[in-house]
Backbone and ligand atoms as CSV (ligand in chain L), in Angstrom:
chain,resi,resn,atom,element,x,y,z
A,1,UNK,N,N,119.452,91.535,89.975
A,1,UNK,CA,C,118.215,92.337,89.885
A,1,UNK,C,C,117.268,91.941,91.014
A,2,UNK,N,N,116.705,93.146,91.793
A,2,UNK,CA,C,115.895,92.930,92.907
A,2,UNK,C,C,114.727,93.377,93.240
A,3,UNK,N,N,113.729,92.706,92.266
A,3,UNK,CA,C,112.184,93.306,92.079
A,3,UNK,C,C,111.119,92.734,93.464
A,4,UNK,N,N,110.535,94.052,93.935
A,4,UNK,CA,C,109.463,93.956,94.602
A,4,UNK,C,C,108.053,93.977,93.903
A,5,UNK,N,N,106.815,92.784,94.115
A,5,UNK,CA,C,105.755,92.510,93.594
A,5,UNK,C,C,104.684,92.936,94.915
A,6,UNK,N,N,104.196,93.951,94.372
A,6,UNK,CA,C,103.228,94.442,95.780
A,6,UNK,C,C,101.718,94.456,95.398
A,7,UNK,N,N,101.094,94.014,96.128
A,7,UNK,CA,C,99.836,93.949,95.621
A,7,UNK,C,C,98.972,94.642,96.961
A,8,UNK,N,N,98.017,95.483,96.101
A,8,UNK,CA,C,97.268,96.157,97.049
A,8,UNK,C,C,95.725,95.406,97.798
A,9,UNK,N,N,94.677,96.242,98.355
A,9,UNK,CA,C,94.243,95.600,98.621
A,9,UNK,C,C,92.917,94.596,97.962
A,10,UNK,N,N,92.448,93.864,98.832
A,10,UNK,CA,C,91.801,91.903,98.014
A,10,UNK,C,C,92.467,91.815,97.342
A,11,UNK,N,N,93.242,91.747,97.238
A,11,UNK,CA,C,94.403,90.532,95.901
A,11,UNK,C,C,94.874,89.563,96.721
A,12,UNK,N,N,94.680,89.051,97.947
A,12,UNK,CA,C,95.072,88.257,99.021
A,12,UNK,C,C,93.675,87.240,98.500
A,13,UNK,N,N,92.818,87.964,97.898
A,13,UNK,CA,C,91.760,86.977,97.884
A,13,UNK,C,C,91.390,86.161,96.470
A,14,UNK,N,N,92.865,86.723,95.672
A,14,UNK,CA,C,92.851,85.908,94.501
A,14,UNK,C,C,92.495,84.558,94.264
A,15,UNK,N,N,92.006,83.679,93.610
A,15,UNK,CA,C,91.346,82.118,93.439
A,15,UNK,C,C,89.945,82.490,93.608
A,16,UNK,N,N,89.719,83.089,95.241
A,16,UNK,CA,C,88.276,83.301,95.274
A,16,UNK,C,C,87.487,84.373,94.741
A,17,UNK,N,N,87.847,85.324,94.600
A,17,UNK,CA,C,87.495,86.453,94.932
A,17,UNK,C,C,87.056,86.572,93.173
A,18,UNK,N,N,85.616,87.096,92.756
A,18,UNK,CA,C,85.453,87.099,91.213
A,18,UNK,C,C,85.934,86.464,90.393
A,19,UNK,N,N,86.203,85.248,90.625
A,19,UNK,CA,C,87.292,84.459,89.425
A,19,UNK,C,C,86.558,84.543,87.954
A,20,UNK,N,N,85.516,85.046,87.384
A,20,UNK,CA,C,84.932,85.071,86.208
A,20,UNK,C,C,85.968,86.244,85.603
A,21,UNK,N,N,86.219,87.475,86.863
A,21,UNK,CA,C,87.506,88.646,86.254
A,21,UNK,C,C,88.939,88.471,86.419
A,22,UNK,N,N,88.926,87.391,87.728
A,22,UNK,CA,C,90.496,87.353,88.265
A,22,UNK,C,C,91.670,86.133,87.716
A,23,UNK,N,N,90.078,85.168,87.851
A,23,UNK,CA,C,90.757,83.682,87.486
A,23,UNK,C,C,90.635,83.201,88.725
A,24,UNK,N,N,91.383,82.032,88.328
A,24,UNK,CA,C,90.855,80.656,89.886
A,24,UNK,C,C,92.238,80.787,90.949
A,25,UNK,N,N,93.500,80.954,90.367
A,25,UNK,CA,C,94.412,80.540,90.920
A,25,UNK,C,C,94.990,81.702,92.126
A,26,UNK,N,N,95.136,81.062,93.137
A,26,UNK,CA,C,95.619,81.939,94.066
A,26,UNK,C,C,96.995,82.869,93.820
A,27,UNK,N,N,97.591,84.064,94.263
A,27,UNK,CA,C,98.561,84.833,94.173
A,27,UNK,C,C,99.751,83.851,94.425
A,28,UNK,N,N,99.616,83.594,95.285
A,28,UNK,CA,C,100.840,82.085,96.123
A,28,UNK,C,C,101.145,81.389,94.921
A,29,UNK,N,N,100.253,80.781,94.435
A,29,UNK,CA,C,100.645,79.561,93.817
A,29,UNK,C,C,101.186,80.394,92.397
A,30,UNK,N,N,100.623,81.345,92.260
A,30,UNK,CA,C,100.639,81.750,90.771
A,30,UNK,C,C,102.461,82.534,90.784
A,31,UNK,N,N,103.135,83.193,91.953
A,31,UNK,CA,C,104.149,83.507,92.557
A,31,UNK,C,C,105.264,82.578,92.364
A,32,UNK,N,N,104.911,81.146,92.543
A,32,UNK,CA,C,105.797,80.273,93.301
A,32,UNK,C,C,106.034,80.306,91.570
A,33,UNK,N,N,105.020,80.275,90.544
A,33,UNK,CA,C,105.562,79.594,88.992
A,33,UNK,C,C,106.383,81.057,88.691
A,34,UNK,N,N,106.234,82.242,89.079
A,34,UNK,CA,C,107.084,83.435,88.879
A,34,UNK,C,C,108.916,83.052,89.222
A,35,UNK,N,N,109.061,82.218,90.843
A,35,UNK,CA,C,109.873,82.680,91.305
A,35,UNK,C,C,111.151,81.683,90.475
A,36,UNK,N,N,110.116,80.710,90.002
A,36,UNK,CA,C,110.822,79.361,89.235
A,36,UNK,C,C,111.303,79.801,87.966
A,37,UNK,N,N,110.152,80.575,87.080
A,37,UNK,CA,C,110.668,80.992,85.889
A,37,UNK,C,C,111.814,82.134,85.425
A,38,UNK,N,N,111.376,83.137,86.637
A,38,UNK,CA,C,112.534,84.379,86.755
A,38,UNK,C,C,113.363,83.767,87.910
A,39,UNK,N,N,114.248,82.873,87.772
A,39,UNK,CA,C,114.879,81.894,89.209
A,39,UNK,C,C,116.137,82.701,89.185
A,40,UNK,N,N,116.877,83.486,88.150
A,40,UNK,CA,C,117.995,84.851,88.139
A,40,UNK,C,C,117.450,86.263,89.171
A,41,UNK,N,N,116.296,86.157,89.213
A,41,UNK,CA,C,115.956,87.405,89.449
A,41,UNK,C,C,115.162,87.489,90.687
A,42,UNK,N,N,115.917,88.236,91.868
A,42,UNK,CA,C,115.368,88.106,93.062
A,42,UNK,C,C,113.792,88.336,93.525
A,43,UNK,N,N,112.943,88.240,93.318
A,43,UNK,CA,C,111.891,88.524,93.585
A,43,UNK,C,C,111.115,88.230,95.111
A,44,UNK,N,N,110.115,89.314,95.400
A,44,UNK,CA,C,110.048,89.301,97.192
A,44,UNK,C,C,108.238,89.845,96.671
A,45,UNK,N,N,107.387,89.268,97.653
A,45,UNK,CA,C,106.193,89.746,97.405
A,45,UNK,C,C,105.648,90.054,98.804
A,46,UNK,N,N,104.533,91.349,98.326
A,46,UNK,CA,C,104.127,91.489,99.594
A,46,UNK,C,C,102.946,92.155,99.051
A,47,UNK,N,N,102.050,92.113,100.220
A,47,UNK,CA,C,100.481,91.904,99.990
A,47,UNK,C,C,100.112,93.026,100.948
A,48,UNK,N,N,99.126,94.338,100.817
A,48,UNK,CA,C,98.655,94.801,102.190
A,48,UNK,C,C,96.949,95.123,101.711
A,49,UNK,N,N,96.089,95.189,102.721
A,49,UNK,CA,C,94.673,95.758,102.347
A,49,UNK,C,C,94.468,97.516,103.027
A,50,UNK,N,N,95.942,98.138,102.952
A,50,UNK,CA,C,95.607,99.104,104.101
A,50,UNK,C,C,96.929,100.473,103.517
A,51,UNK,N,N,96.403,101.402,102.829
A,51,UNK,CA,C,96.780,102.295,101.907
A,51,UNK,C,C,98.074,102.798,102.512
A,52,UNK,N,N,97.754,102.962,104.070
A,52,UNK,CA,C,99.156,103.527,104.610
A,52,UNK,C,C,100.439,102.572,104.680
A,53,UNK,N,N,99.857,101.443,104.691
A,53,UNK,CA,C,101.053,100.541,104.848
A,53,UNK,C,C,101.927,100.325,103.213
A,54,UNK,N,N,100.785,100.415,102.126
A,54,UNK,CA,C,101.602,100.548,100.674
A,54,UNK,C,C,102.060,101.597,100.445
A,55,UNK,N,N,101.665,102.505,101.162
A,55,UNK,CA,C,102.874,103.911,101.139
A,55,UNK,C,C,104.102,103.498,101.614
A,56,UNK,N,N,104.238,103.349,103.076
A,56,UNK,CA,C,105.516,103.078,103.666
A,56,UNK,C,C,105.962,101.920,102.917
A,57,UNK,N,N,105.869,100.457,102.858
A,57,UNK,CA,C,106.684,99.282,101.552
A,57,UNK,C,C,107.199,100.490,100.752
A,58,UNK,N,N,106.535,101.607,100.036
A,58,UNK,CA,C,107.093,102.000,98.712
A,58,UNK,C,C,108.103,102.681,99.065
A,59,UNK,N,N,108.131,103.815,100.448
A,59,UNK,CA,C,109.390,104.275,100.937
A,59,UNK,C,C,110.253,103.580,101.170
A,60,UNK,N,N,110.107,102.710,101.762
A,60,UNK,CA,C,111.421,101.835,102.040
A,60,UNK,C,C,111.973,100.746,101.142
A,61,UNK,N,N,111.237,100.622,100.066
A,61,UNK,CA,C,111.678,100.313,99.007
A,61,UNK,C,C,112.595,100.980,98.024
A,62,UNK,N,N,112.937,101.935,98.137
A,62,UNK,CA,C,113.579,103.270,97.897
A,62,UNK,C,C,115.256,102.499,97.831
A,63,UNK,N,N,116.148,102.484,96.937
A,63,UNK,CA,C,117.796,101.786,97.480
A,63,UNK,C,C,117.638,100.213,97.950
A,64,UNK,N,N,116.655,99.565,97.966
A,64,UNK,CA,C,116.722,98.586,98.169
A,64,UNK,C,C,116.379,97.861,96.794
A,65,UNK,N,N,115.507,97.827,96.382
A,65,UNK,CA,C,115.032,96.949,95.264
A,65,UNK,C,C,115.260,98.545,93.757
A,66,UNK,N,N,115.583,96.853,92.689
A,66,UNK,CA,C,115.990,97.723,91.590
A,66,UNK,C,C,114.363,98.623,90.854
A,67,UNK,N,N,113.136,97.434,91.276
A,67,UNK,CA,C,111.761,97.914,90.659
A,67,UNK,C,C,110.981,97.235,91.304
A,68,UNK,N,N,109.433,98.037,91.285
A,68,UNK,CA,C,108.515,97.467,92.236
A,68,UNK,C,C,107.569,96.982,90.722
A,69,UNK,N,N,107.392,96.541,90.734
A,69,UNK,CA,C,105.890,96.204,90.302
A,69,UNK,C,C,104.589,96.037,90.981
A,70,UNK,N,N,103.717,97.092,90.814
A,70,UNK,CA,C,102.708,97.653,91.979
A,70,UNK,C,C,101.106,97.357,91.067
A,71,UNK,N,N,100.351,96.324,91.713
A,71,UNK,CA,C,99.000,96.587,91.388
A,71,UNK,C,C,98.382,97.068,92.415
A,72,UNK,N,N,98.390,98.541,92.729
A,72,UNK,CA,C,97.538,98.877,93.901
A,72,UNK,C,C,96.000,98.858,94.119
A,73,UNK,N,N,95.899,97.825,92.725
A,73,UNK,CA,C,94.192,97.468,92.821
A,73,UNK,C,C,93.062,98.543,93.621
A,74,UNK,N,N,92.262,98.623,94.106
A,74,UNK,CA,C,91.192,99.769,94.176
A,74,UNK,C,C,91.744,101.097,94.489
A,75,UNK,N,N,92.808,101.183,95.358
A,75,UNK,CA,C,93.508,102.117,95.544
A,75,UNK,C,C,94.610,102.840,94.292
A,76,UNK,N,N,94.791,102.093,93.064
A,76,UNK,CA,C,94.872,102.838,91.897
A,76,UNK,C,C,93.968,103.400,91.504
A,77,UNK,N,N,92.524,103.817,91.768
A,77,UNK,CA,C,91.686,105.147,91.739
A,77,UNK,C,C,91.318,105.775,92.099
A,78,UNK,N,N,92.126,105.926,93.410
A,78,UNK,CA,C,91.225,106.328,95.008
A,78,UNK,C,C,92.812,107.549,95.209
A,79,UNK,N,N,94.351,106.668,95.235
A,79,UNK,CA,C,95.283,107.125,96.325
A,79,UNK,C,C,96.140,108.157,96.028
A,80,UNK,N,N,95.812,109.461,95.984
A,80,UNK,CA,C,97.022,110.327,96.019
A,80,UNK,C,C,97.730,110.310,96.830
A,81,UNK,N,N,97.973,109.573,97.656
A,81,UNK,CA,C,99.551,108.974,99.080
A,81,UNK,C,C,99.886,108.377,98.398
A,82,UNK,N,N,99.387,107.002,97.612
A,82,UNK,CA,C,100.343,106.089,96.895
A,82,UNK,C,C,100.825,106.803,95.781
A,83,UNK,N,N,100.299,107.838,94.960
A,83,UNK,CA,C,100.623,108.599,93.856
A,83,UNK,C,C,102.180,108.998,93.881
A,84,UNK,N,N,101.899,110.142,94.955
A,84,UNK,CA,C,102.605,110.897,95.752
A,84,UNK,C,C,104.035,109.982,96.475
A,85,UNK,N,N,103.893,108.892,96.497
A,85,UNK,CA,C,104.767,108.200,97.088
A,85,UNK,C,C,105.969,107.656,96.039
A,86,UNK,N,N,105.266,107.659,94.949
A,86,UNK,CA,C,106.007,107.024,93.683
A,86,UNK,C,C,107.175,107.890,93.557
A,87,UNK,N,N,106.513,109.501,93.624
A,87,UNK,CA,C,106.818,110.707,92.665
A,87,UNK,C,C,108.306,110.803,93.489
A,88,UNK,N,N,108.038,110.337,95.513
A,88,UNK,CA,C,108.966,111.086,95.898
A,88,UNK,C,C,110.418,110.073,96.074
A,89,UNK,N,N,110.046,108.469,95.036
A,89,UNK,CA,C,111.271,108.137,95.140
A,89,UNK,C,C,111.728,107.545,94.085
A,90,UNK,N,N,113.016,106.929,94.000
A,90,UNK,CA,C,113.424,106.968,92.914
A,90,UNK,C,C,113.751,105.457,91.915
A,91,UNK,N,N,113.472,104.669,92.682
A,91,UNK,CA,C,112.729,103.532,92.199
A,91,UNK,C,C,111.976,103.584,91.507
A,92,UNK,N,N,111.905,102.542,90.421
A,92,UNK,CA,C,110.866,102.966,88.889
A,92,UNK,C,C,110.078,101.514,89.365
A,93,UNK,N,N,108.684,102.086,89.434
A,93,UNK,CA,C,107.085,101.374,89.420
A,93,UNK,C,C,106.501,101.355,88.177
A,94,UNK,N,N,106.165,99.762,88.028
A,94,UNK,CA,C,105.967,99.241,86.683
A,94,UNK,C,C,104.309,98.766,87.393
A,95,UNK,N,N,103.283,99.703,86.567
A,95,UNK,CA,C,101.559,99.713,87.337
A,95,UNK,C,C,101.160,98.298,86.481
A,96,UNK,N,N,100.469,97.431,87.326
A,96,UNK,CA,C,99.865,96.139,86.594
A,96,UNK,C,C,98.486,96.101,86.762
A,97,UNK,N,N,97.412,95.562,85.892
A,97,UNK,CA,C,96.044,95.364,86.531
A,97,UNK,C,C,96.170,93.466,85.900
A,98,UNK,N,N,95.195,92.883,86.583
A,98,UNK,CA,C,94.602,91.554,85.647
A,98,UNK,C,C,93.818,92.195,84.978
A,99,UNK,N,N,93.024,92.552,85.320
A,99,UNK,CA,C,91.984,92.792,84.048
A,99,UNK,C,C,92.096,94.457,83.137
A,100,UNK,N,N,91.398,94.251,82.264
A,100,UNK,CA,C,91.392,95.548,81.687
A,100,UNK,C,C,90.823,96.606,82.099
A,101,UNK,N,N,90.969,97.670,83.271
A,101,UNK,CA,C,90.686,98.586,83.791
A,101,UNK,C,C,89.607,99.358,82.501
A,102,UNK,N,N,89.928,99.393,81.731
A,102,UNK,CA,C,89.554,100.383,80.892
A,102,UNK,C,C,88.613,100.015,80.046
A,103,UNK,N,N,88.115,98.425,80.153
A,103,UNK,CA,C,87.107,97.917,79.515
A,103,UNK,C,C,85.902,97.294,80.541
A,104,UNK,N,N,85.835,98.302,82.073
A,104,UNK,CA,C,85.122,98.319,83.229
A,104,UNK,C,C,84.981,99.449,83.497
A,105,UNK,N,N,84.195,100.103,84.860
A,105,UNK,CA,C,83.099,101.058,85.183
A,105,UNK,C,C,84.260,102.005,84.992
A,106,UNK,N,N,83.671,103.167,84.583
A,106,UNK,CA,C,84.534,104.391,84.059
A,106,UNK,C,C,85.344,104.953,85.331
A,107,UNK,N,N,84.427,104.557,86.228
A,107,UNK,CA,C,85.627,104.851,87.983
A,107,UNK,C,C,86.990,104.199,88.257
A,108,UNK,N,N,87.185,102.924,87.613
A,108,UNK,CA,C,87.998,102.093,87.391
A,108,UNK,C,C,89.393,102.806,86.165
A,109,UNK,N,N,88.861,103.796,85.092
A,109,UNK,CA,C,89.817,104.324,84.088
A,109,UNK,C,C,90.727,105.461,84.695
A,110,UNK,N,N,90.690,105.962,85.784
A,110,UNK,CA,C,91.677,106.998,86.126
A,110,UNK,C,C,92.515,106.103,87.221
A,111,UNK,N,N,93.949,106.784,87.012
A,111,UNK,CA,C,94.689,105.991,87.994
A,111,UNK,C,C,95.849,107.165,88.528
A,112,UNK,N,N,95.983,107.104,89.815
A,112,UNK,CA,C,96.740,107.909,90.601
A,112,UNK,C,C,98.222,107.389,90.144
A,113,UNK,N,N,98.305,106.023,89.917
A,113,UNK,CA,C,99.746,105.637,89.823
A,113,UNK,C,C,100.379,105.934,87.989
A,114,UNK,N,N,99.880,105.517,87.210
A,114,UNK,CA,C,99.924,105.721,85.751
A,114,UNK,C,C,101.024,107.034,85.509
A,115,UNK,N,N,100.417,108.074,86.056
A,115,UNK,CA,C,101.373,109.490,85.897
A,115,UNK,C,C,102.805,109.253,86.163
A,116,UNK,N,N,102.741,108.852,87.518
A,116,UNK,CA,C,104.142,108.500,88.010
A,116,UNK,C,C,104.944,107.412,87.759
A,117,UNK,N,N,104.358,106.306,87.089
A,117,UNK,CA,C,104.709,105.074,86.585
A,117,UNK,C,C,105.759,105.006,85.332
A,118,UNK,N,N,106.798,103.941,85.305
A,118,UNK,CA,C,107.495,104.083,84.256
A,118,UNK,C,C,106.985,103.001,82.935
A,119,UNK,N,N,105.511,102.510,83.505
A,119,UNK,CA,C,105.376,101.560,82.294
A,119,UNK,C,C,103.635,101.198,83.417
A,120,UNK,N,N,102.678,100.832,81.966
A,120,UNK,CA,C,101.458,100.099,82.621
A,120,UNK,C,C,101.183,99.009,81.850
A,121,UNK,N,N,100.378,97.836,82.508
A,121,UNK,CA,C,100.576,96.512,81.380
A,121,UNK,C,C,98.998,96.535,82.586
A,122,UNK,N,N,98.099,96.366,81.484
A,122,UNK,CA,C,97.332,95.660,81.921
A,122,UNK,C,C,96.476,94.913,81.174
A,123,UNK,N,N,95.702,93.934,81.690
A,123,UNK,CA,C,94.393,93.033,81.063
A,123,UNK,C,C,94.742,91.753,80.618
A,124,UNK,N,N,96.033,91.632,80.896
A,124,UNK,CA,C,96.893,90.179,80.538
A,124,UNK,C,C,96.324,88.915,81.489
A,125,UNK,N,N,95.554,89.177,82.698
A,125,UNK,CA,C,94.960,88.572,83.545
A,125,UNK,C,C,96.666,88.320,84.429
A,126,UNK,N,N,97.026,87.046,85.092
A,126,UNK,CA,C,98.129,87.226,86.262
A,126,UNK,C,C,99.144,87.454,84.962
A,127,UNK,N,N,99.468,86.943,83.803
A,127,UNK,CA,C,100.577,87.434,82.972
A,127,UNK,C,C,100.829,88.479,82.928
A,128,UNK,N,N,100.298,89.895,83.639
A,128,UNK,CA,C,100.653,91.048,83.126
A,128,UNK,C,C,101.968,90.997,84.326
A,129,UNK,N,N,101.598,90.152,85.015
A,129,UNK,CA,C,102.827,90.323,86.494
A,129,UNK,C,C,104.099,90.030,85.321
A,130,UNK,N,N,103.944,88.715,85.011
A,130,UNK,CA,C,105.294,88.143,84.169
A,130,UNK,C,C,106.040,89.257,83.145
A,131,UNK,N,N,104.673,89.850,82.510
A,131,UNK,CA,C,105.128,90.700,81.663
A,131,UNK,C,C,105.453,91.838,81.639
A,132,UNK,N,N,105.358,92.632,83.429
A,132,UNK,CA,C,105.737,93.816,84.028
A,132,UNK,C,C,107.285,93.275,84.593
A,133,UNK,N,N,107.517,91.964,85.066
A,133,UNK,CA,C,109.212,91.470,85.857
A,133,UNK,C,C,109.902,91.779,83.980
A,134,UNK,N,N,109.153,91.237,83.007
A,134,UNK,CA,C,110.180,90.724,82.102
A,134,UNK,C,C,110.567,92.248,81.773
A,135,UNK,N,N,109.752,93.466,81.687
A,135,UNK,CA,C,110.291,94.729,81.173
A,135,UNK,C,C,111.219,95.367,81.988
A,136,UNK,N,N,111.078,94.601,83.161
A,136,UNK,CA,C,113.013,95.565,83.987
A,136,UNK,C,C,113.906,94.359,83.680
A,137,UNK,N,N,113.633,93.554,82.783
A,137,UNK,CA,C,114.686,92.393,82.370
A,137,UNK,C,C,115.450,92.987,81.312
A,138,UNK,N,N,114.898,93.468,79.967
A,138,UNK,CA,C,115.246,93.552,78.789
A,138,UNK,C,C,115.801,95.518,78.455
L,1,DQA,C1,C,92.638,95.539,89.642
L,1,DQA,C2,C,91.590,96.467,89.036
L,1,DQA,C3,C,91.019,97.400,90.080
L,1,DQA,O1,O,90.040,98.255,89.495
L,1,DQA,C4,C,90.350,96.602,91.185
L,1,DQA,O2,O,89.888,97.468,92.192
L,1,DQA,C5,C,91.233,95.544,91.741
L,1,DQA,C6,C,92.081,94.777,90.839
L,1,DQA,C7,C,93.149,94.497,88.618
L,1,DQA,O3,O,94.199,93.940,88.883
L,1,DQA,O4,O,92.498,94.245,87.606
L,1,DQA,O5,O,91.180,95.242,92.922
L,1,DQA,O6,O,93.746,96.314,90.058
């Protein structure tokens, strides 16, 4: 099994970045306890702050990886390219938030990816990652 973990953009700035919503621990470190615990399951991460570039990862993710797991963070309310990108391949995207989208500013409750998504886990804080790898496990 060959899951891609993509994170959109500031999630590079995890530890720092709002830790009262995000938490303290950086993506890296929080990754490295992913790659140990799912150590069967290939996992590859990649990080962009720049909408066109999480379009293309998602195309060419296409035949390569069995599932992405995608928090496209601000751009899950903004991106009909990333929407649109899901729809046109055939790789199944499992949508993650840390926090509870839906218990924040009502701009935050619509999501471009959700429609096209084969599963959403959010508000688990970084566990929703664990708990988006474990649902293309079982
Ligand atoms: C987020 C929620 C988004 O609304 C926000 O823009 C993010 C992170 C989350 O993981 O909780 O950057 O996707």
């Amino acid at each position: 099994m060959k899951l891609l973990v993509l994170n959109g953009p500031n999630l590079n700035l995890l530890g720092t970045r709002e830790p009262g919503i995000y938490g303290s621990q950086t993506f890296e470190d929080y990754f490295e306890n992913l790659t140990k615990k799912f150590s069967k399951t290939a996992l590859t991460y990649r990080q962009s702050n720049h909408e066109g570039d999480l379009v293309t990862i998602i195309q060419q993710a296409d035949g390569v990886y069995d599932g992405i797991v995608l928090n496209a963070a601000a751009y899950t309310h903004t991106s009909v390219a990333i929407g649109d990108a899901i729809k046109a391949v055939s790789v199944p995207v499992v949508e993650v938030h840390i926090s509870n989208t839906f218990a924040r500013e009502a701009f935050r409750h619509n999501s471009f990816i959700s429609p096209n998504a084969k599963g959403v886990i959010l508000g688990f804080g970084l566990k929703s990652y664990d708990l988006a790898i474990q649902s293309f496990l079982e």
